[in-house]
N, CA, C and O of each residue as an XYZ file, in Angstrom:
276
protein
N       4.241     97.527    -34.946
C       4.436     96.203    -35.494
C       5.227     95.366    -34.488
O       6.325     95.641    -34.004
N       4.415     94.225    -34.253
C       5.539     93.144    -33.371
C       6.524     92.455    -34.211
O       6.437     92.006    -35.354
N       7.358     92.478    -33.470
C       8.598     91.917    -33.464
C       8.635     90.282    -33.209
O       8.310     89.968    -32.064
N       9.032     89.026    -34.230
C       9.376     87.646    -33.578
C      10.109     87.427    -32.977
O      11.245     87.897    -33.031
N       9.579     86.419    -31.990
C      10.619     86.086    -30.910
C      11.641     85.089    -31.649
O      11.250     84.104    -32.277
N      12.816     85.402    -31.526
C      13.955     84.412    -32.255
C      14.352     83.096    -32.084
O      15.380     82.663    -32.604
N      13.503     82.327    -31.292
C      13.395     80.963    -31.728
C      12.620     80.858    -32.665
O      13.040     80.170    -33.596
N      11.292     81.435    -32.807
C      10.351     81.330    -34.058
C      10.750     81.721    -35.189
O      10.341     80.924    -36.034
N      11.683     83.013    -35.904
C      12.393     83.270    -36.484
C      13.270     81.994    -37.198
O      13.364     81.509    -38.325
N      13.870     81.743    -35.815
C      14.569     80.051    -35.911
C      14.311     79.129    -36.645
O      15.017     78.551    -37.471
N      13.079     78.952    -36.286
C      12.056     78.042    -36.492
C      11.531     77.649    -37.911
O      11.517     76.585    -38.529
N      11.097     78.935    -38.194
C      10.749     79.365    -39.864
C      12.004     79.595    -40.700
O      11.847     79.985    -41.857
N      13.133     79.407    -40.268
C      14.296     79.487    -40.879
C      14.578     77.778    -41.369
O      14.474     77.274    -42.487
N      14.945     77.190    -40.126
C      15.363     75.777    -40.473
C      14.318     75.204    -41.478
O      14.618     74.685    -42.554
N      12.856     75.386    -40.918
C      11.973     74.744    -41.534
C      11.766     74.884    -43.025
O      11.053     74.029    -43.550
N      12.392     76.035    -43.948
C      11.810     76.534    -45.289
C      12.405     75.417    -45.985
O      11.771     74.887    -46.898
N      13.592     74.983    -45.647
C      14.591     73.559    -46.540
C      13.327     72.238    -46.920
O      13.014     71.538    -47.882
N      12.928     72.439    -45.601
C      11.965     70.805    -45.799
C      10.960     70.887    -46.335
O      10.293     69.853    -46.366
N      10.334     72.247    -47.057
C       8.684     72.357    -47.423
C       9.273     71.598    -49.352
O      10.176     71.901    -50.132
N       8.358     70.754    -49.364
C       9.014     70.469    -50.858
C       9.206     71.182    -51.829
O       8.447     72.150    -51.826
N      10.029     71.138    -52.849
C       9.890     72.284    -53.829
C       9.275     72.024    -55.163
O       9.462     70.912    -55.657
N       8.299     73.240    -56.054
C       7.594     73.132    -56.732
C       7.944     72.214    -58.076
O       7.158     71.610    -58.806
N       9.289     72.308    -58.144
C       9.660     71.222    -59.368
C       9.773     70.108    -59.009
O      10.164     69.342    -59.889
N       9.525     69.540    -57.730
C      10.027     68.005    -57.425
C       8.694     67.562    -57.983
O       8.740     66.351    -58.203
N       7.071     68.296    -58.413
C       5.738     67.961    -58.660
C       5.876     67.757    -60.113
O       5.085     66.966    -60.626
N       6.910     68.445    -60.998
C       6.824     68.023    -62.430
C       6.684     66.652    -62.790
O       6.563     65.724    -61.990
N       6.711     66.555    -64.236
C       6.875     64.894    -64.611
C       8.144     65.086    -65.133
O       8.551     66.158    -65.581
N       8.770     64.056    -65.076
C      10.426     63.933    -65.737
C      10.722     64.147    -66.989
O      11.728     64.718    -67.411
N       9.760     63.645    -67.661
C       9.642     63.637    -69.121
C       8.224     64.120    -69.616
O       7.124     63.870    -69.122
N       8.652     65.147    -71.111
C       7.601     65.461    -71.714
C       7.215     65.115    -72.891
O       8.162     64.557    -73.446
N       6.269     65.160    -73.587
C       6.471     64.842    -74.739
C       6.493     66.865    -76.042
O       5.956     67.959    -75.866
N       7.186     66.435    -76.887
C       7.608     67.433    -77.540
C       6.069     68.733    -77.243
O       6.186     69.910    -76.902
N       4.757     67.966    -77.524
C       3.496     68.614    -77.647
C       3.190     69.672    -76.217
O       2.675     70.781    -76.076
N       3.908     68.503    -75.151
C       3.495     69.407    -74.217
C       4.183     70.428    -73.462
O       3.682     71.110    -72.568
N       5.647     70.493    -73.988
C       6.359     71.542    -73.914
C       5.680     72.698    -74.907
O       5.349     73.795    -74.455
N       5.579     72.487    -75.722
C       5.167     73.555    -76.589
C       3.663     74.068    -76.005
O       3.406     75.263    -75.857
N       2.922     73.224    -75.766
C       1.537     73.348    -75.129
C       1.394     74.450    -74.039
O       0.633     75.418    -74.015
N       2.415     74.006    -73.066
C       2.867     74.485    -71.838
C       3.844     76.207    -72.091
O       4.087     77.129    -71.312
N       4.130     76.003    -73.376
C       4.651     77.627    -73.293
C       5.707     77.855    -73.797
O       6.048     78.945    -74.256
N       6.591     76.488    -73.764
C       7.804     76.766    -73.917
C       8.419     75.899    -75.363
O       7.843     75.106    -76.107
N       9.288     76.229    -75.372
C      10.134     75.525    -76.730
C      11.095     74.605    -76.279
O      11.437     74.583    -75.096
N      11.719     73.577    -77.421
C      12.513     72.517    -77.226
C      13.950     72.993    -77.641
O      14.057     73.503    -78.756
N      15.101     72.872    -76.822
C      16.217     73.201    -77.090
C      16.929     72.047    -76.947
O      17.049     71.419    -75.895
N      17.554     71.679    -78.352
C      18.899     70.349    -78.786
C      20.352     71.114    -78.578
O      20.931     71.912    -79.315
N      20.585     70.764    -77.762
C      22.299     69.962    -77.628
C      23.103     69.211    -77.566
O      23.132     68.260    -76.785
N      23.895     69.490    -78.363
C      25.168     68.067    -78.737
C      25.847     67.539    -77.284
O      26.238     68.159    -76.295
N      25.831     66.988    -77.413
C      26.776     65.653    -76.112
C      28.050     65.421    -76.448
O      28.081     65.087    -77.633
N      29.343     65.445    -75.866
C      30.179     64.477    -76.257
C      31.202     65.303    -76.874
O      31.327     66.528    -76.882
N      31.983     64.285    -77.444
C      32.878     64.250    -78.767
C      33.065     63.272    -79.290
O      32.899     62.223    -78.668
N      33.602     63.269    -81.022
C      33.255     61.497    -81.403
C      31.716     61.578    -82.003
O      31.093     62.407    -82.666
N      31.462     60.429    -81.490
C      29.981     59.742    -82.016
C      28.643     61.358    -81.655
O      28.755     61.879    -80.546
N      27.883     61.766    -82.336
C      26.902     62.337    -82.041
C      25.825     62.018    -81.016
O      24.961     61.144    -81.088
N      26.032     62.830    -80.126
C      24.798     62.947    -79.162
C      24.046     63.729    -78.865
O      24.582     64.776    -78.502
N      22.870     63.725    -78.839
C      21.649     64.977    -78.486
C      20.927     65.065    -76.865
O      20.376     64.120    -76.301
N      21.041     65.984    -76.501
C      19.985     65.771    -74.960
C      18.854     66.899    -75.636
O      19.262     67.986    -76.044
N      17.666     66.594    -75.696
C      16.259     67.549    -75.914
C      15.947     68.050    -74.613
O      15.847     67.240    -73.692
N      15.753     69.466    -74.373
C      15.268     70.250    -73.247
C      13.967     70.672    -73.604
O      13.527     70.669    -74.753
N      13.295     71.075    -72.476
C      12.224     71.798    -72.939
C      12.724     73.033    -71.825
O      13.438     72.826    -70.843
N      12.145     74.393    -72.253
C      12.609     75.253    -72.091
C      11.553     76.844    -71.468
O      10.788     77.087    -72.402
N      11.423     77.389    -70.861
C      10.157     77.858    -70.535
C       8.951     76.871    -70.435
O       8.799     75.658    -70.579
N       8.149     77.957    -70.117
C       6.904     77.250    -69.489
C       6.829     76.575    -68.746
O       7.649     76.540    -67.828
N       5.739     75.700    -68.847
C       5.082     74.761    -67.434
C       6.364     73.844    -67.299
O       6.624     73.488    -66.150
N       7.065     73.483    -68.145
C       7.830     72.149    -67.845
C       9.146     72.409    -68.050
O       9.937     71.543    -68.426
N       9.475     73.672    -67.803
C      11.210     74.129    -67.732
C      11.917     73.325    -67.243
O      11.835     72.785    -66.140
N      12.943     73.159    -68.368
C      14.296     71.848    -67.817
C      13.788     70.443    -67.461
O      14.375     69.596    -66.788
N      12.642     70.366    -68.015
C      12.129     69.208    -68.112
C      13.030     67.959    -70.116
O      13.448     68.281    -71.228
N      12.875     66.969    -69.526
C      14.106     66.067    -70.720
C      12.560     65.896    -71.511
O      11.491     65.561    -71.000
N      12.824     66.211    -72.768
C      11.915     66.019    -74.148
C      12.160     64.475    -74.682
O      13.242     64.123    -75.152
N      10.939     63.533    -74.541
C      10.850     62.654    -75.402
C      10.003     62.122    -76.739
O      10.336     61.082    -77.307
């Protein structure tokens, strides 16, 4: 087995940062249907203290950590 020469090593090192990453292709927002569609379930959590606040997650599947609208 050959061995890389260590600039190429180098090379393929610096370079892995800049290949985009697969979640930057999601959509920001889902709607409740297509989290569930996609696999996963919607998880509510409270915000705050005081006044009530909710942030909706979606959770598994296609659209993990994607914001539920």
């Amino acid at each position: 087995m050959r061995k890389l020469p260590y600039a190429l090593l180098t090379a393929l090192v610096l370079a892995a940062p800049a290949v985009p990453a697969h979640a930057a292709a999601r959509p920001a927002d889902v709607t409740a249907s297509q989290c569930i569609a996609g696999g996963g379930m919607i998880i509510i959590s409270a915000v705050g203290n005081g006044s009530p606040s909710y942030t909706k997650r979606c959770q598994g599947g296609i659209h993990d950590g994607q914001t539920v609208v």
